[in-house]
C-alpha positions as CSV (number, residue, x, y, z in Angstrom):
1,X,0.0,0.0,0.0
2,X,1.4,3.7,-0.9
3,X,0.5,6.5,1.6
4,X,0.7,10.2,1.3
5,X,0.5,12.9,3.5
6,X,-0.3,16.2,2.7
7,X,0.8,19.5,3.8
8,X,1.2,22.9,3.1
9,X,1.2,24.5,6.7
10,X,3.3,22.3,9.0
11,X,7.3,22.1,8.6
12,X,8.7,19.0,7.4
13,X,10.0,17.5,10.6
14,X,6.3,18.6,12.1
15,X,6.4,16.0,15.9
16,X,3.2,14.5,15.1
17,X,2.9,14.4,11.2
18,X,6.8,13.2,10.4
19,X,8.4,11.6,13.6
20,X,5.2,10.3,14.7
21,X,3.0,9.0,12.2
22,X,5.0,9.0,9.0
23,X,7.9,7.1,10.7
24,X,5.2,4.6,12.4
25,X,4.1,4.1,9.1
26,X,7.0,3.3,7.7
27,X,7.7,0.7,9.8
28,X,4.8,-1.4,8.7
29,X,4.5,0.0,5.0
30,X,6.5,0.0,2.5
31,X,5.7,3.1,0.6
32,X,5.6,6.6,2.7
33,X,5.4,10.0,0.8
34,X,5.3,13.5,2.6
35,X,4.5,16.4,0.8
36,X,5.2,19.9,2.1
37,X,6.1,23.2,1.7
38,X,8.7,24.7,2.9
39,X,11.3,25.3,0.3
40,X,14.0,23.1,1.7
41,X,14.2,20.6,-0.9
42,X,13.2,16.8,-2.1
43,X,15.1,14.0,0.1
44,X,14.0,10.9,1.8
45,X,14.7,10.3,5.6
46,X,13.6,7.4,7.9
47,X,12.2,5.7,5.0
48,X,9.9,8.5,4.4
49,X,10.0,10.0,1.0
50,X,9.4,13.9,1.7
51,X,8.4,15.9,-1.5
52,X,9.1,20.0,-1.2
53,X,6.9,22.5,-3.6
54,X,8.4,25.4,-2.5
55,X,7.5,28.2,0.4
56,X,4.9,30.0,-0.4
57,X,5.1,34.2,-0.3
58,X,2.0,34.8,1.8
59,X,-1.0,33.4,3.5
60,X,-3.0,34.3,0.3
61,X,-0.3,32.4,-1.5
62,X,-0.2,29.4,0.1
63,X,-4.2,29.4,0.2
64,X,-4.5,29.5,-3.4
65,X,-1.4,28.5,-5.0
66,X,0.0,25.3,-3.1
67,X,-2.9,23.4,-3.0
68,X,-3.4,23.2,-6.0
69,X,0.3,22.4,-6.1
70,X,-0.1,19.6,-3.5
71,X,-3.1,18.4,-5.8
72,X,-0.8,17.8,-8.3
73,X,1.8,16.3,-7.1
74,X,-0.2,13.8,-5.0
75,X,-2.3,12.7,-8.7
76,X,1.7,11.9,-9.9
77,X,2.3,9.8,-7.0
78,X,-0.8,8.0,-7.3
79,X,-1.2,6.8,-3.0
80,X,-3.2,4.8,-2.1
81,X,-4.3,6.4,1.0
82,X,-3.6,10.6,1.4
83,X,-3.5,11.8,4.7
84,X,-4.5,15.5,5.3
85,X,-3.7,17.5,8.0
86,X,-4.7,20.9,7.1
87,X,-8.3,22.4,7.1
88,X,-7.1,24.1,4.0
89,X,-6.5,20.7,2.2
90,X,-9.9,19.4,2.5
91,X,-11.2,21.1,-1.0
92,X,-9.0,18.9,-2.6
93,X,-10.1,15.6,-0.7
94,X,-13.2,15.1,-2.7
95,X,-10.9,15.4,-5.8
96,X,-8.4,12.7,-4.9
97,X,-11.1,10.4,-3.7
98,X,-12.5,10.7,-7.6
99,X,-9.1,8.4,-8.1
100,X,-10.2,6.0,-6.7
101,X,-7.7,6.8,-3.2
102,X,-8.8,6.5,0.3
103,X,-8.6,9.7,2.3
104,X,-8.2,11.2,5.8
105,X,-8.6,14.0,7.8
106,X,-6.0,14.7,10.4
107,X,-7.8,17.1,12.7
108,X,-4.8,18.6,15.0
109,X,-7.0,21.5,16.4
110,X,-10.7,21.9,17.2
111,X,-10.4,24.6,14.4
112,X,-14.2,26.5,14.7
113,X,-13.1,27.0,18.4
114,X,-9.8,28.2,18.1
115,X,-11.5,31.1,15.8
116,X,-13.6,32.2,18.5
117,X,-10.5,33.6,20.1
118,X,-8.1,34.5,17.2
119,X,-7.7,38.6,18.2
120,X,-6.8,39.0,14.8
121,X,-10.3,38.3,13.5
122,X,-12.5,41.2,14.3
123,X,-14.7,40.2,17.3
124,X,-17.8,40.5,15.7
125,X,-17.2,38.2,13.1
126,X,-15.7,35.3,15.0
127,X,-18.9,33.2,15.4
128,X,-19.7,34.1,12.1
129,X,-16.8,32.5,10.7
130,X,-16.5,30.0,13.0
131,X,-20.1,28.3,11.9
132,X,-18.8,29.0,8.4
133,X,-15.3,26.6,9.1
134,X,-17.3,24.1,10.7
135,X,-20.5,23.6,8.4
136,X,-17.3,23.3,5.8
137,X,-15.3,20.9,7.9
138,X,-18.6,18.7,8.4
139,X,-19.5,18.7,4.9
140,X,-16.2,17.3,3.4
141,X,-15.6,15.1,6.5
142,X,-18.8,13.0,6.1
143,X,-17.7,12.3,2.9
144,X,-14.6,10.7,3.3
145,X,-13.0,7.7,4.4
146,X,-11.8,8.7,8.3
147,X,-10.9,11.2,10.7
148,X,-7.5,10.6,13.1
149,X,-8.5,13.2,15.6
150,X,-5.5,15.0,18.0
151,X,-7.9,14.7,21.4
152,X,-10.9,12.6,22.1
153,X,-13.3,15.8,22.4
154,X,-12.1,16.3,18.7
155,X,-12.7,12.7,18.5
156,X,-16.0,12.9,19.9
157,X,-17.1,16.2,18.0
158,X,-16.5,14.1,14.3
159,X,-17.9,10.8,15.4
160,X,-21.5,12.2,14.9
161,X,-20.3,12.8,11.3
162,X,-18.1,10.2,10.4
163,X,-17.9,6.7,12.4
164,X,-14.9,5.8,11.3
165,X,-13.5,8.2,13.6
166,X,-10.3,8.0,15.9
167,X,-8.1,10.2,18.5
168,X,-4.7,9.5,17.5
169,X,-3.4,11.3,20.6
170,X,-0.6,13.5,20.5
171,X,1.3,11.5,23.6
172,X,5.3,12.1,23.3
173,X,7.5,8.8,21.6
174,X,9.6,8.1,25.5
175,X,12.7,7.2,24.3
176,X,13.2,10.7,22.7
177,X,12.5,12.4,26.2
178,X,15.1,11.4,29.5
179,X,14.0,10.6,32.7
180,X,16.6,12.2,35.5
181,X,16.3,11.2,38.7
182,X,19.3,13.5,40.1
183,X,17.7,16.4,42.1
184,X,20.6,17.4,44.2
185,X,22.2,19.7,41.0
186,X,18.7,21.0,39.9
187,X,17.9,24.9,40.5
188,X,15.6,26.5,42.1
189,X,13.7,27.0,39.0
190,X,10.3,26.3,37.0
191,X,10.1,25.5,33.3
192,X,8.1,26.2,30.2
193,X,8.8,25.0,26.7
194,X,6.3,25.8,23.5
195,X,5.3,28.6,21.5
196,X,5.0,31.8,24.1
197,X,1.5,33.0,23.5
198,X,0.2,35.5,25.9
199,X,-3.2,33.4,26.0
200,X,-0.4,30.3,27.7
201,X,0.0,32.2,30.7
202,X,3.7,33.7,30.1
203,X,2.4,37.0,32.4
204,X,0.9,35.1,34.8
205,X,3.9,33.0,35.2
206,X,6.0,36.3,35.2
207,X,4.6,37.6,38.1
208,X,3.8,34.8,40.1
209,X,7.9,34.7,40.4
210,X,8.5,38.2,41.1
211,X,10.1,39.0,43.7
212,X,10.7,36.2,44.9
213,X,13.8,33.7,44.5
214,X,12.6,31.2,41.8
215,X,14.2,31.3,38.2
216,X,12.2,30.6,34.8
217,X,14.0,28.8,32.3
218,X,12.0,29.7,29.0
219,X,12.4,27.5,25.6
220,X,10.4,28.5,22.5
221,X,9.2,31.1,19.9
222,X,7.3,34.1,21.3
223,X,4.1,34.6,18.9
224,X,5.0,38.4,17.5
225,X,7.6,40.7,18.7
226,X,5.2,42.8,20.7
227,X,4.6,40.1,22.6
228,X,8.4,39.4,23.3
229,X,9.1,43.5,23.8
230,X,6.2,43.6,26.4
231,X,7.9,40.5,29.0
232,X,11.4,41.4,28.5
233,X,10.2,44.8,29.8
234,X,8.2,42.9,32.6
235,X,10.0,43.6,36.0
236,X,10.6,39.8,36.6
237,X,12.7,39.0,33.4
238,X,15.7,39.2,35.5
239,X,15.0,35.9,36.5
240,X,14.3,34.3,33.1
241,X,16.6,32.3,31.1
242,X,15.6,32.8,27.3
243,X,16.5,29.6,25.8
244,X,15.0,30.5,22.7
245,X,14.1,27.2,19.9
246,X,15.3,24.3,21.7
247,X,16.0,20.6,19.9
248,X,15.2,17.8,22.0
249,X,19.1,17.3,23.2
250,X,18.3,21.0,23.9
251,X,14.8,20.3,25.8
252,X,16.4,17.5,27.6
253,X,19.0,19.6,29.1
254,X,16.7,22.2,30.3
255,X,14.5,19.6,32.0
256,X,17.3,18.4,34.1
257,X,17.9,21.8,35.8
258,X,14.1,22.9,37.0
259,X,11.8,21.7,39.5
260,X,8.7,22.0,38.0
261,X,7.3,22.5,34.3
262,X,4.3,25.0,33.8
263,X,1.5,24.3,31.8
264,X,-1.3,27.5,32.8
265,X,-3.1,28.2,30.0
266,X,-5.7,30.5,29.5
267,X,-9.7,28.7,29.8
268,X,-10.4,29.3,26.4
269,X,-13.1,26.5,24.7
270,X,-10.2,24.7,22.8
271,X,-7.5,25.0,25.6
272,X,-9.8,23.2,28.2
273,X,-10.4,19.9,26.5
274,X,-6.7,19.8,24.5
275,X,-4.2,17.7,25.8
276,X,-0.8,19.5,25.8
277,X,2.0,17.7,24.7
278,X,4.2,20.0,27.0
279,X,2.7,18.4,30.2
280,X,3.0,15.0,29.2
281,X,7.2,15.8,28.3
282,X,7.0,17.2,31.4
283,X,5.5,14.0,33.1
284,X,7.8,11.7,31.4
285,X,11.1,13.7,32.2
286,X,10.3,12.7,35.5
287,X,9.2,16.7,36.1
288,X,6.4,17.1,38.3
289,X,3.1,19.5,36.3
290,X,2.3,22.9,37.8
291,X,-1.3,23.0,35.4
292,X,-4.4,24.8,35.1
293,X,-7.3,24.1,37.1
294,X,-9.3,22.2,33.8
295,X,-11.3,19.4,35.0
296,X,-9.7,17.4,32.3
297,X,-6.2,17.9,33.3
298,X,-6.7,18.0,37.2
299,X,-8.2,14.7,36.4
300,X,-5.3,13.3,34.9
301,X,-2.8,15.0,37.4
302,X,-4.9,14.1,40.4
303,X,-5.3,10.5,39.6
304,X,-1.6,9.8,38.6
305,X,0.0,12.3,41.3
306,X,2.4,13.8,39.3
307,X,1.7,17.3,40.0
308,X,-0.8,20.1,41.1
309,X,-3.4,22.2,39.6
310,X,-4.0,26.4,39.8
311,X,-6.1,28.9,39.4
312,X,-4.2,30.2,36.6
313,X,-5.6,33.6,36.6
314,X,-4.5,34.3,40.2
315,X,-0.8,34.8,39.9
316,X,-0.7,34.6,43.9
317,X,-2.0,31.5,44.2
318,X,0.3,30.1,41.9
319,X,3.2,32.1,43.0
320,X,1.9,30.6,47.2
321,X,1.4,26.6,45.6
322,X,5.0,27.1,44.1
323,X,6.9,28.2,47.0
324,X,5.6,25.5,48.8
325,X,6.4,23.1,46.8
326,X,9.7,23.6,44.9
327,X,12.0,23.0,48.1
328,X,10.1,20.1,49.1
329,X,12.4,17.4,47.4
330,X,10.8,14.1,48.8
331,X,7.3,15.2,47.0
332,X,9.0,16.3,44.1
333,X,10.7,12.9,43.5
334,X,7.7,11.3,44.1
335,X,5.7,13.1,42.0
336,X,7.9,12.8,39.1
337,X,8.2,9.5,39.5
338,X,4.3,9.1,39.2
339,X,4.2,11.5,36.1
340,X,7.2,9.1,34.4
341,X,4.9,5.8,35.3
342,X,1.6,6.9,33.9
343,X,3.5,7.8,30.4
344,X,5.3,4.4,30.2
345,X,2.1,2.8,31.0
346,X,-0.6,4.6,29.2
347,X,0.1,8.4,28.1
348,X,3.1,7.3,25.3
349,X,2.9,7.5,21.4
350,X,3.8,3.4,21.3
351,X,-0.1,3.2,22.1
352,X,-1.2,5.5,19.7
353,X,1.1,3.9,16.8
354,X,-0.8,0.9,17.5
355,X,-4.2,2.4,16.9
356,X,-2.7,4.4,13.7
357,X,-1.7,1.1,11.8
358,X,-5.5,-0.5,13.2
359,X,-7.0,2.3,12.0
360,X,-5.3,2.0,8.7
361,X,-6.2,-1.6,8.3
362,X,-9.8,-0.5,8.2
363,X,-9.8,2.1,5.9
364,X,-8.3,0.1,2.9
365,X,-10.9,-3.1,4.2
């Protein structure tokens, strides 16, 4: 069986669509194409055949232009199965199904949600749009072959459209992250890695640790410059470490010197029922969570015991729960310990890969 994925949005080394699904699939299939767009070239890597149609100039560009492009050069390879995982994508999933292909929605975000908050829409159009985006999204999606869904509330919201629906959940692969035990040489420090959107609690992070003595190692991209401008002028910054883009070796590293990772994001309707794939590298570093108060989260950090939940729009709460905890080494130990167990035993990409190559079986039944 061939299999394509498709897209025009993600880089080429994108966690979930290259080093987690692609590379799974290539271990049980012979023939695995990416396409994508980022203008870095053609060249095949972990048995995964990665085809490059440029970068596009602009948004408007890349709306119009490349997928058409991606159209075409998925009709020359001629899959079997094309894997989509951008909303973008999906007016060109009814086309390749006319070939006689199987196809698939890879729903990463619950997209018509995520509008509702995007400041750079104007306010009053954002329901507008968003019932647009998901009328669309339904349409196409009932009339293809599957949906591999990033979270089970995604999951859930396509199953009423689509039975042959799955969460393919975005768990991290554990023998890319390292679990440290060695606490004596750690700092007295929290940690955050991912994009730094204000709407991920950067400010409320920022002064929960002012002045006190507590250091924040920060790995990521901040979302615009304003953004960036506005916390390096914030009177805690002193006591950041701006790690910038981090590889894993790089991630790694800063997870070895910090006591607790931070995961307060904003209560916004897609933010509540996502499952960050920060918390669980967190949890399987051996790092106990410091997370927001979602009933979906406490539950999973509650039940396992590998961290606690905040109010995280109460910057003195947080900043009260972490000075009581970060010196406390026998309950930091032991809650990392718990976050590490419930990742090799159920929150790892090993048990997702295995309902990726099912759910692959019964699309080409």
């Amino acid at each position: 069986m061939k299999i394509c994925h498709i897209s025009t949005v993600h880089s080429r080394y994108d966690v979930r669509i290259f080093f987690k699904e692609c590379v799974s699939l290539a271990k049980n299939y012979k023939e695995v194409h990416l396409i994508i767009a980022d203008g870095l070239g053609d060249e095949t890597k972990n048995n995964v055949i990665i085809h490059d149609l440029g970068k596009p100039k602009t948004r408007k560009d890349r709306f119009l232009k490349f997928s058409k492009l991606a159209l075409s050069k998925a009709k020359e390879i001629q899959a079997d199965v094309y894997h989509l995982h951008d909303p973008e994508l999906l007016r060109i999933a009814l086309k390749l199904q006319k070939f006689g292909a199987k196809i698939i929605y890879d729903s990463h975000e619950d997209l018509p949600r995520q509008i509702l908050n995007k400041t750079y829409i104007p306010k009053y159009l954002r329901k507008l749009i968003s019932r647009i985006i998901e009328n669309y999204e339904n349409k196409i999606s009932k009339k293809i072959n599957g949906i591999a869904a990033a979270t089970p509330h995604i999951r859930d919201r396509f199953l009423k459209i689509n039975k042959n629906t799955v969460d393919i959940n975005n768990f991290p692969i554990i023998e890319d992250i390292k679990f440290n035990s060695d606490w004596e040489n750690r700092e007295l420090a929290i940690g955050y890695i991912g994009g730094i959107f204000k709407t991920r609690g950067i400010f409320e992070t920022l002064d929960a640790i002012n002045n006190t003595d507590i250091k924040l190692h920060l790995a990521g991209n901040f979302s615009h410059s304003q953004l960036e401008t506005e916390c390096k002028s914030h009177p805690a910054w002193k006591q950041v470490e701006f790690h910038g883009y981090l590889d894993r070796n790089g991630v790694n590293e800063l997870l070895k010197k910090v006591r607790l990772g931070m995961v307060i994001l904003e209560a916004t309707p897609s933010y509540i029922v996502s499952l960050p794939i920060k918390m669980f590298e967190y949890m399987a570093a051996g790092l106990p969570v410091v997370a927001s108060n979602f009933p979906l989260w406490k539950s999973i950090i509650d039940e396992n015991k590998c961290g606690i939940c905040v109010d995280q729009t109460n910057h003195e709460e947080i900043r009260n729960k972490l000075l009581a905890l970060i010196s406390n080494d026998d309950k930091l130990i032991e809650m990392g310990k718990n976050g590490r167990k419930a990742v090799e035993t159920e929150f790892n990409w090993q048990s997702q890969e295995e309902k990726l190559i099912e759910f692959y079986k019964n699309i080409v039944k």
